[in-house]
C-alpha positions as CSV (number, residue, x, y, z in Angstrom):
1,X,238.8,115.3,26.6
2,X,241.6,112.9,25.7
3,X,245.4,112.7,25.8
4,X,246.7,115.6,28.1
5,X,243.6,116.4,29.6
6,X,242.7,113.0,30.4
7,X,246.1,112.7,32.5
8,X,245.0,116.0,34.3
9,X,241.9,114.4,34.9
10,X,243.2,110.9,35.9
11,X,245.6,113.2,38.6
12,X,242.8,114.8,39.8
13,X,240.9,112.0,40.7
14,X,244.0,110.7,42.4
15,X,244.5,113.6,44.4
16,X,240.8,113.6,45.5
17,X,241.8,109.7,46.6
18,X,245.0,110.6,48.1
19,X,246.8,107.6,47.0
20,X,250.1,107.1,47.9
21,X,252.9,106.5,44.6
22,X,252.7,105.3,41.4
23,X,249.3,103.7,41.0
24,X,249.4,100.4,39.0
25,X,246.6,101.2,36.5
26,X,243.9,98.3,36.2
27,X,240.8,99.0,34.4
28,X,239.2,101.9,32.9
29,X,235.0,103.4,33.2
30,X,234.4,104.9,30.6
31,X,231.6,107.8,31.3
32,X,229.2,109.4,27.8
33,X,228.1,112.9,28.7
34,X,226.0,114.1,25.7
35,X,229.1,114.2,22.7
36,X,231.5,114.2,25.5
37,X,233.7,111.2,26.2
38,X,235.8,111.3,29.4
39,X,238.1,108.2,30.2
40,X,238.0,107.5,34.4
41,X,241.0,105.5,35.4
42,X,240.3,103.2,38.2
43,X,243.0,102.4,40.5
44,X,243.6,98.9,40.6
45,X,242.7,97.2,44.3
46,X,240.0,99.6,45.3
47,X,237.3,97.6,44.4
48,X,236.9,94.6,46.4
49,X,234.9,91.6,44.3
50,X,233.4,89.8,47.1
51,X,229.8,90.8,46.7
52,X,227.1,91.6,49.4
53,X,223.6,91.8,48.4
54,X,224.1,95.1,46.7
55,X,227.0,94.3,44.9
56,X,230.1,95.6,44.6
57,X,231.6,97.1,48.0
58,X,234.0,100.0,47.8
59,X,237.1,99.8,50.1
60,X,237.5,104.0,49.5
61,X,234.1,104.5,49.6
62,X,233.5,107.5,50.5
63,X,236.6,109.0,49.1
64,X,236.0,107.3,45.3
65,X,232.3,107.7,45.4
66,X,232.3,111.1,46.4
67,X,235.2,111.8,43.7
68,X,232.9,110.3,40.8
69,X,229.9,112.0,42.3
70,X,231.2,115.4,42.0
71,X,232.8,114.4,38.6
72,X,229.5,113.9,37.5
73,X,227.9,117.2,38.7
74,X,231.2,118.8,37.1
75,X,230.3,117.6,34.0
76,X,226.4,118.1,34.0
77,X,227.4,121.7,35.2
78,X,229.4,122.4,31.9
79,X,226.0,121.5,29.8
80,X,223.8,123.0,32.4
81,X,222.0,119.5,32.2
82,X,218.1,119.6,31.1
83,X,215.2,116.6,32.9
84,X,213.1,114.9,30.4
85,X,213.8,112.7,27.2
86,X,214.2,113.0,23.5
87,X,210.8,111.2,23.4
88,X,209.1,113.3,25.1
89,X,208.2,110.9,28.3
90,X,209.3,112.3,32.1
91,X,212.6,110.7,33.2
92,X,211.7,109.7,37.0
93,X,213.9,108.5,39.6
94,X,212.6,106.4,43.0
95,X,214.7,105.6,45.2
96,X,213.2,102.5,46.3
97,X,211.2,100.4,44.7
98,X,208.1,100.6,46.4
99,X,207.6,104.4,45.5
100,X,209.0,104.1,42.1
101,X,205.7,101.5,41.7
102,X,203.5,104.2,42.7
103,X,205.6,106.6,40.4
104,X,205.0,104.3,37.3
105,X,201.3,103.7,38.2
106,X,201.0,107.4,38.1
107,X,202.7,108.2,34.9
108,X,202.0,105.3,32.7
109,X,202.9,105.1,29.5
110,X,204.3,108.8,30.5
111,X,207.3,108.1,32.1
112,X,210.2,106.0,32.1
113,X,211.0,105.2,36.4
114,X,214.2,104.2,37.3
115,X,214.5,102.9,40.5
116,X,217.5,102.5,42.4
117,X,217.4,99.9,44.7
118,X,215.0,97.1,43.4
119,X,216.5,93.9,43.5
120,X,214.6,91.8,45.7
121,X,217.9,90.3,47.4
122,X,218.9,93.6,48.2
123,X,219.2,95.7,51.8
124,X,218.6,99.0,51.0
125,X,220.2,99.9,54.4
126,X,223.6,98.5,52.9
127,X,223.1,100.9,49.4
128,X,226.0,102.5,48.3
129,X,224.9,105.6,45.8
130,X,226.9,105.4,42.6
131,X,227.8,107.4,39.7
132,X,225.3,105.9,37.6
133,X,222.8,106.8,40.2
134,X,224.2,110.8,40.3
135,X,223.8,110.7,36.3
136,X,220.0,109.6,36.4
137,X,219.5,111.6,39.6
138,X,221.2,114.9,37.3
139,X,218.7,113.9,34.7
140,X,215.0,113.3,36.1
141,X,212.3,115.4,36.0
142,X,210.6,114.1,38.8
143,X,212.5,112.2,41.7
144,X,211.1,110.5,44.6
145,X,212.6,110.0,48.0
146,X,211.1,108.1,50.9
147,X,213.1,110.3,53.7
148,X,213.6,110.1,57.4
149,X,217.2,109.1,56.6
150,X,216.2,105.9,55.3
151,X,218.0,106.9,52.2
152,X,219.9,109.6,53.4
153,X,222.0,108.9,50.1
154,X,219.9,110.8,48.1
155,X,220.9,113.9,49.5
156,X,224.3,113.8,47.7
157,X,222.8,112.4,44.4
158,X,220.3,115.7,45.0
159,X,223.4,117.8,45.0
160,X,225.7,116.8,42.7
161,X,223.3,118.9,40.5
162,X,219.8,121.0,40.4
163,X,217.7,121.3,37.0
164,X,215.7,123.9,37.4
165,X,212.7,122.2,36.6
166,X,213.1,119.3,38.6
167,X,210.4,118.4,41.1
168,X,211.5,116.7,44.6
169,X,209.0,114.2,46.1
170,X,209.8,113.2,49.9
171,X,207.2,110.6,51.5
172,X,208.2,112.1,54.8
173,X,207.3,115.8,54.2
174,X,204.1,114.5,52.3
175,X,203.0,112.6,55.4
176,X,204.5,115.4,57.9
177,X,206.4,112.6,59.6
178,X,209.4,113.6,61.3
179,X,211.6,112.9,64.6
180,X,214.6,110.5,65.0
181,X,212.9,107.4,66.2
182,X,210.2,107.9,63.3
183,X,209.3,104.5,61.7
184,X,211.2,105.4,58.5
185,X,209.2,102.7,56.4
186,X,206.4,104.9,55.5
187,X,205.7,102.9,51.9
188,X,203.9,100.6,54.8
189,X,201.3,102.8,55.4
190,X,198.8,101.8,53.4
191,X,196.4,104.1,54.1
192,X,198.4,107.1,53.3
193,X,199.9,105.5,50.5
194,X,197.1,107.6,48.2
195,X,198.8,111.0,49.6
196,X,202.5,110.3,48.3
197,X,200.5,109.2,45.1
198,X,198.6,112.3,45.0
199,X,202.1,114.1,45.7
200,X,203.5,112.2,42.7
201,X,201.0,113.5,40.6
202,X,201.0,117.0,41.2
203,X,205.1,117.3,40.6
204,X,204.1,115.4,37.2
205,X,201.3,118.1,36.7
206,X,204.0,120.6,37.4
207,X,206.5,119.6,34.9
208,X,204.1,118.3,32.3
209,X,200.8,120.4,32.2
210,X,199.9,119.3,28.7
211,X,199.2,115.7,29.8
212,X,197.1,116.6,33.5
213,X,194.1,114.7,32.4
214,X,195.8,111.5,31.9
215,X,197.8,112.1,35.4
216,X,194.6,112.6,36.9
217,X,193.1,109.7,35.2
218,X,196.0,107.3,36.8
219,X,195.6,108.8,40.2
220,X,192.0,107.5,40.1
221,X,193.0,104.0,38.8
222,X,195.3,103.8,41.7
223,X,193.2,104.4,44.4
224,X,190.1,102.0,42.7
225,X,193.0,100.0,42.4
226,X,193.9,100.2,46.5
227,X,190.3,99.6,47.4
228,X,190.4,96.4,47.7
229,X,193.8,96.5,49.4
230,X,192.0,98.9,51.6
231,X,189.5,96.7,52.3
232,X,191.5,93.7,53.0
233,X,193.2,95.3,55.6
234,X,189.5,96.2,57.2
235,X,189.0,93.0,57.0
236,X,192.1,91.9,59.1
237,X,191.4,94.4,61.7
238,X,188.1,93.6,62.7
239,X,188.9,89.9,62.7
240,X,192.1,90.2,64.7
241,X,192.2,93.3,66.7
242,X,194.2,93.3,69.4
243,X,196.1,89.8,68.9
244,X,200.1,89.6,69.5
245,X,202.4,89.9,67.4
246,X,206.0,90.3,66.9
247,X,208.6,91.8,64.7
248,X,212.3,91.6,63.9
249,X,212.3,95.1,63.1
250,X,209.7,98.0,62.3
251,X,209.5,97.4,58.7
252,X,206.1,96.6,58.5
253,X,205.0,98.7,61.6
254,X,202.8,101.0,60.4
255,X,200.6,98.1,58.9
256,X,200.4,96.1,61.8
257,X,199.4,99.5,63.5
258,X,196.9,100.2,60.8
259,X,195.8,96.3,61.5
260,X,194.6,97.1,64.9
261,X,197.7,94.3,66.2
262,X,199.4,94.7,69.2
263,X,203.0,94.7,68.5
264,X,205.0,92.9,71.7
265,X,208.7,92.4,72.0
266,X,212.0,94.1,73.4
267,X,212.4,97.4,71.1
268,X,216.2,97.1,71.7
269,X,216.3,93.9,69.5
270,X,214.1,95.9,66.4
271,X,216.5,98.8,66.5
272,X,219.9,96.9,66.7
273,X,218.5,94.8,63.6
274,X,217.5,98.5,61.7
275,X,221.1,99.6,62.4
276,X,223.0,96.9,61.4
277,X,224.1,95.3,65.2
278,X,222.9,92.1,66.3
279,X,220.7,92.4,69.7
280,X,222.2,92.0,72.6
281,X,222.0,88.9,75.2
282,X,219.1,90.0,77.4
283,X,217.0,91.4,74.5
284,X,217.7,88.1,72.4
285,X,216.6,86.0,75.4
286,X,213.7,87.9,75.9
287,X,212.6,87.8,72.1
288,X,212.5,83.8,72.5
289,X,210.5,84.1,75.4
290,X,208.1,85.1,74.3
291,X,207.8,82.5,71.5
292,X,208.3,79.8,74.0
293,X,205.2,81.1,76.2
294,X,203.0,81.0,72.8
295,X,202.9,84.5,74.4
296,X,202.2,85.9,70.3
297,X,200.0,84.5,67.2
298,X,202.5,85.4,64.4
299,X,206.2,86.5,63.7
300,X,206.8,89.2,61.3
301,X,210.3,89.0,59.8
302,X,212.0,91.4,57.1
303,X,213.4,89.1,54.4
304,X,216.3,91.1,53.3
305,X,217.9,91.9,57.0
306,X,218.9,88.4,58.2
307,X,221.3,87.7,61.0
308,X,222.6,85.1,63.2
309,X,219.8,86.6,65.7
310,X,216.9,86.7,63.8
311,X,217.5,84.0,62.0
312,X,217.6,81.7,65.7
313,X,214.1,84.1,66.2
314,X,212.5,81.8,63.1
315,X,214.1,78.5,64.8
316,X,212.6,79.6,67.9
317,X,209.3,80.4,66.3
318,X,208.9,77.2,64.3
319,X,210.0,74.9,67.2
320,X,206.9,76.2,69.3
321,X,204.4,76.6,66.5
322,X,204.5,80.2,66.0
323,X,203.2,81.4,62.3
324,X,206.6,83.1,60.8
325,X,205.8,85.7,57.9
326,X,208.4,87.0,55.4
327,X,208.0,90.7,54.4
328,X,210.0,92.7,52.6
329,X,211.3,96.5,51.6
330,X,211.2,95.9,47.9
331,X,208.7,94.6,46.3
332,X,208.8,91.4,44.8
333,X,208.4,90.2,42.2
334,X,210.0,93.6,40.6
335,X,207.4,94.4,38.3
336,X,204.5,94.1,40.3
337,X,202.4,96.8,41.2
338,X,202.3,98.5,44.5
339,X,198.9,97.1,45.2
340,X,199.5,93.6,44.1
341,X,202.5,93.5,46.2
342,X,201.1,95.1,49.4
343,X,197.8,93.0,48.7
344,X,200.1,89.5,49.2
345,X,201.4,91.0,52.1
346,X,198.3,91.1,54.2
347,X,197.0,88.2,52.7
348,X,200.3,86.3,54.0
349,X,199.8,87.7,57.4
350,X,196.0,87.0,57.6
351,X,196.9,83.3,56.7
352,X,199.5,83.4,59.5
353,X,196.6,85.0,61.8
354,X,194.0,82.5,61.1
355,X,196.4,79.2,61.6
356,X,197.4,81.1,64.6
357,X,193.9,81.3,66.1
């Protein structure tokens, strides 16, 4: 598509935007679609360069975004777009990190994971889906959502286009966890973490039935390689059952749960931090309460949703000797397994425990 037809399409993309007169033309994105060359021009001013820790943040979000993603569903519907790779392997697409580390422990030398939000600075609550993102979304045979709105965003990447062979992993319907108020960091429960896994596995089963043995194969490997994970976390229960502890937010709820920990603190303050608000007054002063009483053996803090409140939390913890430990949604470092990274976790927190005690 060039000359006429990339003025059509440059008009239509304006009049998706609705911007108003003569737009000053800045830059131009250019997007490869099999042979397929199609010139995007950006309108100058709509991006705004001062970068949060995802990046980029779009002043006509949902307008541009939603422009480009239904651009690229336009496009992939005009080749009637096909999941899997020249080579051969399964093109996969996590949408966090966490289960695209169970989704490469699974495929192996199978699959090529891409996963969308990984950067260990990042807050996936803050993600902004992108074209790129739509493209590998259009593309994979296998994708893997976490679910219970936690990244909601991948219902538009879903529908921007449907392979008919593509399989749709959701953490949430794995686990049958559902409801509102549900603890959306499932990739936290350790011991279910097998299940996903197992899920994983099938879809690749599904798509790929010539290489099942060697699926199967990894899905052994990961749980031998959870045992001792597993076993860790035994170990931390029936050493500290029952102890307090607190949390910023729920993040890594469903391991203290699993921990046999006694979570303490005003709820208000966990779920203004999960939204995006800061806490308010009485639920602030009540969080450093408790610290000041001694009233809890360890802070549990989310290191990619900081704040001028939780941030005076730490302060608060450290003046009064109160073990702080960082946790995080990603893991870290990027390549690390999901065992390795869950395995430092709880070591981390059973160090906190222990100088606690």
């Amino acid at each position: 598509m060039g000359g006429p037809e990339g003025s059509v399409l440059a008009e239509g993309l304006l009049d998706c935007l609705s911007l108003p007169g003569p737009p000053d033309w800045g830059s131009s994105l250019v997007v490869h679609i099999k042979i397929v060359t199609v010139p995007i021009l950006v309108y100058d001013g709509l991006l705004d360069k001062n970068h949060s820790k995802q990046g980029l943040i779009m002043k006509a979000f949902p307008a541009l975004v939603g422009c480009m993603l239904l651009l690229v569903g336009v496009m992939a519907g005009c080749g009637a777009p096909q999941s899997g790779r020249a080579d051969g392997r399964l093109s996969v697409v996590a949408a966090e990190s966490p289960w695209g580390a169970v989704a490469r422990a699974l495929g192996g030398e199978r699959v090529v994971v891409t996963s969308l939000i990984s950067s260990p600075g990042a807050d996936p609550h803050e993600y902004m889906a992108s074209a790129p993102a739509a493209a590998a979304v259009s593309t994979a045979s296998v994708v893997v959502e976490n679910g219970l709105g936690y990244d909601g965003f991948m219902n538009r990447l879903l529908s921007t286009s449907s392979p008919k062979d593509r399989v749709v992993v959701s953490a949430a319907r794995t686990l049958g966890v559902e409801g509102t108020n549900a603890n959306p960091h499932l990739f936290y429960a350790l011991r279910f973490a097998t299940r996903v896994a197992q899920a994983i596995e099938q879809a690749y089963v599904k798509v790929d039935p010539t290489h099942h043995s060697t699926y199967e194969a990894n899905l052994s490997a990961f749980r031998n390689a959870m045992a001792p994970v597993l076993s860790e976390l035994d170990h931390l229960q029936s050493s500290y059952a029952g102890i307090k502890v607190a949390q910023t937010e729920r993040l890594a709820g469903y391991l203290l749960e699993e921990a046999g920990l006694k979570v303490v603190g005003p709820e208000g303050f966990a779920a203004a931090i999960e939204a995006g608000r800061e806490p308010n007054a009485s639920d602030q002063l009540t969080f450093e309460a408790l610290l000041s009483r001694g009233a809890v053996h360890a802070l549990v803090v989310s290191r990619g949703a900081q704040s001028s409140a939780t941030r005076t939390v730490v302060t608060r913890a450290r003046e009064h000797g109160v073990p702080v430990v960082f946790m995080s949604e990603l893991v870290i470092p990027e390549n690390a397994s999901y065992p390795t990274w869950m395995g430092a976790q709880i070591s981390s927190l059973s160090r906190a425990l222990g100088a606690a005690a």
